[in-house]
C-alpha positions in Angstrom: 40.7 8.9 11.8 38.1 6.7 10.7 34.6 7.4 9.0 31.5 6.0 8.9 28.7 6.0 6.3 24.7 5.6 6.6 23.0 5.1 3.4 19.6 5.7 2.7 19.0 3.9 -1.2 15.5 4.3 -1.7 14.2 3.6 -5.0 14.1 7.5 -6.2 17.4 8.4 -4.5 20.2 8.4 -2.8 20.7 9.9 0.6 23.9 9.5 2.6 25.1 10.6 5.8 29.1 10.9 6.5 30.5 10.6 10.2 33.4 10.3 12.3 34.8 8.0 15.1 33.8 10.5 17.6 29.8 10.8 16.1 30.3 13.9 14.5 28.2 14.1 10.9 30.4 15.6 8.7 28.7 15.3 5.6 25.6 14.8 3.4 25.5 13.5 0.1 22.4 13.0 -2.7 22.8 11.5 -5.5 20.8 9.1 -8.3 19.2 5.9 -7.0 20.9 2.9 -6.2 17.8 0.5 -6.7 19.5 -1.9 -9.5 15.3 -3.0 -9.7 14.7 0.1 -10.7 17.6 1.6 -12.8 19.8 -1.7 -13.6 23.0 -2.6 -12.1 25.0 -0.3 -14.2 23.2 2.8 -13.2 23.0 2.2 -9.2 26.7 1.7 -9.3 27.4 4.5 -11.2 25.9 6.5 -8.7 27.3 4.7 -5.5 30.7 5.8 -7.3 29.3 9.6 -7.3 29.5 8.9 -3.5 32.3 8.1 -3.0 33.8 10.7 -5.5 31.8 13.4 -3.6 33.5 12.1 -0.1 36.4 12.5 -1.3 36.7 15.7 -3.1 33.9 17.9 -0.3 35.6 15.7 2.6 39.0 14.1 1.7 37.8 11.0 2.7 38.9 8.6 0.8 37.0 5.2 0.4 39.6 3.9 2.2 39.3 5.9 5.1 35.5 4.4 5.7 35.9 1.7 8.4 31.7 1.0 7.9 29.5 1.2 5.3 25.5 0.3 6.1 23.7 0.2 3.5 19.8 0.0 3.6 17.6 -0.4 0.3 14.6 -1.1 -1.4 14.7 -5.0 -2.6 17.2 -6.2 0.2 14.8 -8.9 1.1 17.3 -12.7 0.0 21.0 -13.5 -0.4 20.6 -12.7 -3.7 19.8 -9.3 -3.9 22.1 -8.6 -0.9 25.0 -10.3 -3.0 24.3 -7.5 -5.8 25.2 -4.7 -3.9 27.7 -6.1 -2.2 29.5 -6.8 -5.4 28.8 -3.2 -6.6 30.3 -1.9 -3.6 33.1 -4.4 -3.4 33.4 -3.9 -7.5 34.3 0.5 -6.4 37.4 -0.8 -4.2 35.6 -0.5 -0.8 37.3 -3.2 1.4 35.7 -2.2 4.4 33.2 -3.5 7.2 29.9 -3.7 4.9 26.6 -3.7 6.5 23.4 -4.3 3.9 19.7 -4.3 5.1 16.4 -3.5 3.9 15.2 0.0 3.4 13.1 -0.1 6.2 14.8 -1.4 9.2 17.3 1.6 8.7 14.7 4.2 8.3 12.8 2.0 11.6 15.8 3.0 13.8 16.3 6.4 11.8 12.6 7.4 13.0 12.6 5.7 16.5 15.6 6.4 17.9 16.5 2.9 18.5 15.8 -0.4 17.2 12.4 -0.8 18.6 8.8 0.2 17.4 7.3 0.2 13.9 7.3 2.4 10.7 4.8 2.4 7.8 6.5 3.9 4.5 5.0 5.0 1.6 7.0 6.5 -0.9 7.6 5.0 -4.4 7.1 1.7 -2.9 5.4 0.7 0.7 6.5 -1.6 3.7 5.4 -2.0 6.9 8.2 -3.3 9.4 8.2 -3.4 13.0 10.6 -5.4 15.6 7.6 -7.1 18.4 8.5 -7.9 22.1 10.9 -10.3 21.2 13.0 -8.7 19.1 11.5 -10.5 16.0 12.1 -8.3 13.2 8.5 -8.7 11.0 7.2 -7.1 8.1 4.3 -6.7 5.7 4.6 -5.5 1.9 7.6 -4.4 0.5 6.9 -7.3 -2.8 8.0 -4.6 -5.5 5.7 -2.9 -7.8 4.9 -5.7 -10.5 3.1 -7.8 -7.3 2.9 -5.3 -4.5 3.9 -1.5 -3.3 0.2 -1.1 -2.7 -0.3 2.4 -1.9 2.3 4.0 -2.8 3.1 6.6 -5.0 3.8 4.3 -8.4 0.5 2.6 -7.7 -1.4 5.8 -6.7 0.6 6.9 -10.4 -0.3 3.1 -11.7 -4.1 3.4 -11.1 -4.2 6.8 -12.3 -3.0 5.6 -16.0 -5.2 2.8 -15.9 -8.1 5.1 -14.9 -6.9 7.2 -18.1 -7.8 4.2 -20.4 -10.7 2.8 -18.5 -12.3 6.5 -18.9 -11.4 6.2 -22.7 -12.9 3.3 -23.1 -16.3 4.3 -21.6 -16.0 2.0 -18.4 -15.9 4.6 -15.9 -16.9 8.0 -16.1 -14.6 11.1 -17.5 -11.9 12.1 -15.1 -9.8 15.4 -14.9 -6.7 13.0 -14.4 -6.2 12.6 -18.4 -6.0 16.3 -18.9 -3.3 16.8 -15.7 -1.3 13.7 -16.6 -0.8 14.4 -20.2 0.0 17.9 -20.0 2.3 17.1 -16.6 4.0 14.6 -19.5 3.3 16.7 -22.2 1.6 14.3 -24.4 -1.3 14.9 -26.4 -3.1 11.4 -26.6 -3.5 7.8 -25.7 -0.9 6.3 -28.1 1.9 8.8 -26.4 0.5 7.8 -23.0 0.9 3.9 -24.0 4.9 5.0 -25.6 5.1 6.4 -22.3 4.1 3.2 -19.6 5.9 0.7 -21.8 9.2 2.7 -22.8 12.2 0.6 -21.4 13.6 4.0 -19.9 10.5 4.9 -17.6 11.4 3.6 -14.6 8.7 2.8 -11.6 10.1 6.5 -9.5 8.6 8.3 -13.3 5.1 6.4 -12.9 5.5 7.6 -8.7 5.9 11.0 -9.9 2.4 11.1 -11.2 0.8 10.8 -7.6 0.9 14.8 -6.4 -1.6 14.7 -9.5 -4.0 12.6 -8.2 -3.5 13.8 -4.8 -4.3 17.1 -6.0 -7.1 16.1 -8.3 -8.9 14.3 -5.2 -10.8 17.1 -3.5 -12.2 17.7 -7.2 -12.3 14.5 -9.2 -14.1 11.4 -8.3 -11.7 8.9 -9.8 -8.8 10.9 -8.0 -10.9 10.6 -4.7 -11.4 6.4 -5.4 -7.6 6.3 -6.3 -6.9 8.1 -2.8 -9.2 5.8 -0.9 -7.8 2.6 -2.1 -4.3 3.8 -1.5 -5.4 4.8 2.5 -7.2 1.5 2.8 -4.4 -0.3 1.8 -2.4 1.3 4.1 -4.2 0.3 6.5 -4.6 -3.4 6.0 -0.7 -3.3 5.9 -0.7 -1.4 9.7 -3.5 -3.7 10.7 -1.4 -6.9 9.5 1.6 -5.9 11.0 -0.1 -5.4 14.0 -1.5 -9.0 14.0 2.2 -10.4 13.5 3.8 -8.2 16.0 1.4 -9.6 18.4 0.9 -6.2 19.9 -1.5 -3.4 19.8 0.3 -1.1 21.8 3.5 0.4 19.8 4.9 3.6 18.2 4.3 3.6 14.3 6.1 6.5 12.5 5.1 7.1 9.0 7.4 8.1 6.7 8.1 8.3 2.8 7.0 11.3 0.5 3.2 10.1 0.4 2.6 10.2 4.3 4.5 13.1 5.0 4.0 15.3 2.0 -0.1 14.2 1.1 -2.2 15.0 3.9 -5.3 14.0 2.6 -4.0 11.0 3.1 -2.0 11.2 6.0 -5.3 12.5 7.9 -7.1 9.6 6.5 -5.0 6.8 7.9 -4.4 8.4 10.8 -8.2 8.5 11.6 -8.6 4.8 10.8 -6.0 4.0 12.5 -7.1 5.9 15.7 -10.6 4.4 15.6 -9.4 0.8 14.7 -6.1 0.2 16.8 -6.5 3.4 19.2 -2.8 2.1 21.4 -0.9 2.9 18.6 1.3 5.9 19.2 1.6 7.7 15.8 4.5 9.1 16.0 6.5 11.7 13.8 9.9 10.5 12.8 13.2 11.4 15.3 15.9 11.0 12.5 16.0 10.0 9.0 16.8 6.6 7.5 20.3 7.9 6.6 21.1 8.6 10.3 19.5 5.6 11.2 21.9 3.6 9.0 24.4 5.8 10.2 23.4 5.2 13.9 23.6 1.2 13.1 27.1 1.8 11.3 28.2 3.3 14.6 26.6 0.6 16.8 28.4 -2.3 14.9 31.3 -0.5 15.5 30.8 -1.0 19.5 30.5 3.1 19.9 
């Protein structure tokens, strides 16, 4: 029998979905990420290998037995980081039909069903995607977090720091966000809190961890509250952009990633702009995750 793999790599993990020729799911696998952006080549290999190693020994399925592999992740956006996981895949022994795209096509047909309509993701990083009338796949955001990823959780996490220092330094008021932060790192002071942003081992998923802070903090902090409004307004410029290059106003959005679903204060927020602003849009909660809908493309390919 052949199998068939759907892999979700966002950039703080890994979440595969294991099926059959006849569309059963068979399995579900989690492991590190595979974002070599984020955790370096050696790393996101390592943890493809956990994979396939976990196929095999929870499924006997061997990586031979897996006819398809697609593959969506964070930073698939040229030929050259397409070419990188390709030869980290190819470099485990799979020899294989190998489909790579990014993130958020798979998670687009994950959420609608099909490859139509548009999703908005925040998580660690943010996209915007949507495929128009045409069939014209179109996108906005998704630059990485040293020139993009506005809000999202790392720069919800980013601004939070910097808010740390500019308080510190007497620029903006005192905010209950050094206090949360440094004991959430358990630090004690600035010069920990610098070791901490400019250590080579904290990756962009540690700063995106700090977010439920400032989240939390909002309803009770003014700096928390700004850092919450720029993140929603963002957002929204990204849905409103999209919108302008899809050519359409009238289209299902799904919103997906750990800060739409998880934050409602956000959620709520962009939701209500979004209604007032662009009031066709169908916001829509998502049918299937982006590992089913790399799975579901996997199966497609395969002329199911």
């Amino acid at each position: 029998m052949n199998f068939y793999l759907g892999i979700d790599g966002g950039g703080s993990s890994l979440k595969a979905l294991l099926g059959d020729e006849n569309k059963n799911i068979i399995g579900f696998v989690k492991s590190g990420p595979v974002s070599y952006q984020s955790v370096g080549v050696d790393k996101a290999k390592a943890n493809f290998e956990y994979l396939f190693n976990y196929c095999k020994s929870h499924h006997n399925v061997t990586i031979d037995d897996i006819k398809y592999i697609c593959l969506g992740c964070a930073g698939v956006n040229n030929k050259q980081g397409e070419k990188i996981y390709k030869d980290m895949i190819r470099g485990l022994g799979y020899k294989g039909k190998l489909l790579i795209y990014n993130d958020a096509y798979v998670a687009l047909v994950g959420a609608n069903g099909e490859a139509k309509g548009a999703v908005l993701i925040s998580g660690t990083g943010s996209i915007a995607y949507g495929i128009d009338k045409d069939g014209r796949h179109v996108r906005v955001g998704g630059w990485g977090h040293i020139i993009g990823d506005e809000g999202s959780g790392y720069a919800i996490g980013r601004n939070a720091l910097n808010a740390i220092t500019r308080s510190k330094d007497g620029i903006i008021p005192n905010t209950k966000l050094t206090e949360s932060i440094m004991e959430k790192l358990d630090i004690s002071n600035l010069d920990e809190l610098m070791e901490f942003a400019y250590d080579p081992n904290t990756k962009k998923h540690h700063i995106a961890e700090l977010a439920p802070i400032v989240i939390e903090k909002s309803n009770e902090d003014e700096i928390a509250a700004k850092i919450i409004d720029e993140a929603v307004n963002n957002l929204w410029q990204m849905v409103y952009a999209l919108s302008i290059k899809m050519k359409m106003d009238i289209f299902n959005l799904a919103l997906l990633g750990s800060i739409l679903t998880k934050a409602d204060v956000i959620k709520q927020k962009l939701i209500k702009k979004i209604n007032e602003e662009l009031p066709n849009i169908q916001i829509i909660m998502g049918k299937h995750e982006p590992d089913y809908g790399a799975l579901t493309i996997a199966w497609t390919e395969a002329a199911f």
